[in-house]
N, C-alpha and C positions, 0 to 999 in steps of 0.2 A: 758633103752629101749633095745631091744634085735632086731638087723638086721629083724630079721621076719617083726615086725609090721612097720618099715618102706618101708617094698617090700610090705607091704599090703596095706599101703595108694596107694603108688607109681600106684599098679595095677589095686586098686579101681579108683584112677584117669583116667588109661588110661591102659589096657592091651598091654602084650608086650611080649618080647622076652628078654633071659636071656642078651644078648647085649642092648638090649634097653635100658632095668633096669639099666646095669652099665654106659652108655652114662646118663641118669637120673641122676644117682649118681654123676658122674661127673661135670654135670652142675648146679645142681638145690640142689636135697637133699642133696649130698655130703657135702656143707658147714654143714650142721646140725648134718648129720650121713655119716661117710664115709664106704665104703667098696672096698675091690679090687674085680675085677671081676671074684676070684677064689671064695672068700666069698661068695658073689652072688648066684654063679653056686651050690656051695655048699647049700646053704642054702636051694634054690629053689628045689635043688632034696630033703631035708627033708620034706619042706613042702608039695611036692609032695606024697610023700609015708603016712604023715601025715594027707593027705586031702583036706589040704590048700587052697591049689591050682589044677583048673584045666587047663591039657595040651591040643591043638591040633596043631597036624600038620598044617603046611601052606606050599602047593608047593611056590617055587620061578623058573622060570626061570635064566635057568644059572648057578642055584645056587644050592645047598643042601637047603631041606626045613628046615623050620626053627619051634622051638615049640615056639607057642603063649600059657604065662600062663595070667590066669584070677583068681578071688578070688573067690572060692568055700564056698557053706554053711558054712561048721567049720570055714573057715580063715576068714570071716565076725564076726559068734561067737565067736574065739579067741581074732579079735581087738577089738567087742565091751567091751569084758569084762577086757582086758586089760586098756583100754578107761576109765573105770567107778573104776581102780582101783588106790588110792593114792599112787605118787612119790615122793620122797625127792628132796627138791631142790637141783641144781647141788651147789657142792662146786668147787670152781676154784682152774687149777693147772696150774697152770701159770710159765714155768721155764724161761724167761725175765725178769718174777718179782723177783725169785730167784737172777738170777744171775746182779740184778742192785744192791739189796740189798749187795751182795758178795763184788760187788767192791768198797766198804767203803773199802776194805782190801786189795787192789790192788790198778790200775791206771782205775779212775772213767770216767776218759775223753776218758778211750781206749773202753769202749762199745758205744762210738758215731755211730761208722758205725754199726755196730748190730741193735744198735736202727731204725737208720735209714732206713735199709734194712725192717727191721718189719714194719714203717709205710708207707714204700712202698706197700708192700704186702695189706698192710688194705686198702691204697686208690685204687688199683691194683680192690679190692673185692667190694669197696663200689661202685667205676666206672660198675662195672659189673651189680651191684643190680642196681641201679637206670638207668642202660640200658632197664632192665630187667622189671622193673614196665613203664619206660616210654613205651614202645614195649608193654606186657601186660596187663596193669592198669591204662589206661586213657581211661575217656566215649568213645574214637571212637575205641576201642579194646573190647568192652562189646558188645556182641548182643543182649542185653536186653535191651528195650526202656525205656524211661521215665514212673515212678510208676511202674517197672517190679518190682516184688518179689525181695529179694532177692535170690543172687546165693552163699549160701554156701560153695560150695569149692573155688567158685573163692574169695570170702569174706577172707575165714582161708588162702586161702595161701597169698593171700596179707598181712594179718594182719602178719605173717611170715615173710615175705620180710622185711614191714616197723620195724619189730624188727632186723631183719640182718643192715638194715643200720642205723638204731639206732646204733646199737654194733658199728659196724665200725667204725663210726661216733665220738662216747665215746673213742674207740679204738686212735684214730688220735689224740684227744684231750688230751687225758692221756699221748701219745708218746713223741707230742709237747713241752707237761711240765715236761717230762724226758728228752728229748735233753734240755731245757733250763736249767734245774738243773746241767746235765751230762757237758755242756759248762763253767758254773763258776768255775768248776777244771781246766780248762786251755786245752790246746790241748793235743792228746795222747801224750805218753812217747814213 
């Protein structure tokens, strides 16, 4: 996937400002697709000159005004056909996994805190995701009444989410059963 089509969802979700996008990425896409917010800024002016995307000013008080981008014809055309084209599944590169494997060859007991550090981090993410769907995705967060249609974006992105705390999830469980293995070596050296 190329930085483009996730500033295209992002936009199609919700128009914005080259800041906004990277506070987005930050919070929400950044688990999936990260960028910094030079990549961003960057990108956004290609898409710009490409079509993509259209600009307008917005005054702010106080402030410098800001450009508001939105998804123009072509960047609609580009994600759907992006959309409609086969990707390889991702293969994992995992250097954790590496370097547990490595210390059959060293002191297996001395990646306890490593490990430990990483399943912090996963439960650190998985606590945020399920902030994040309790807050978003419980019936009194839906504005659609009972027999509403469904709502598509709100449907994909949740179905999104409950795959991140999946991961996490598997993530924590896989960890567990490395610290338990990594513990039968005895304490670091």
């Amino acid at each position: 996937m190329a930085l483009e089509h996730a500033i295209l969802v992002s936009l199609l979700e919700k128009p914005g400002s080259g800041y906004e996008l990277a506070r987005r990425f930050e919070r929400s896409i950044g688990y999936f697709w990260t960028a910094t917010h030079q990549q961003i800024y960057r990108v956004l002016k290609r898409m710009e000159n490409d079509g993509w995307v259209d600009v307008r000013d917005v005054p702010q008080q106080g402030r410098p005004d800001k450009k508001e981008y939105s998804v123009a014809d072509l960047g609609r055309a580009a994600l759907s056909s992006w959309l409609q084209d086969p990707i390889e599944p991702d293969s994992v590169r995992h250097d954790l996994a590496v370097k547990i494997r490595g210390a059959a060859f060293d002191d297996p007991a001395a990646l306890i805190r490593e490990v430990e550090r990483h399943r912090q981090a996963h439960q650190d993410r998985l606590a945020h995701y399920l902030a994040g769907e309790a807050r978003d995705f419980t019936p009194e967060s839906s504005t659609a009444g009972p027999g509403a249609p469904l709502d598509a974006e709100r449907e994909l992105q949740h179905v999104v989410l409950r795959g991140g705390i999946a991961y996490e999830r598997m993530m924590i469980d896989w960890l567990d059963d490395v610290l338990a293995t990594l513990a039968r070596f005895g304490p670091a050296r």
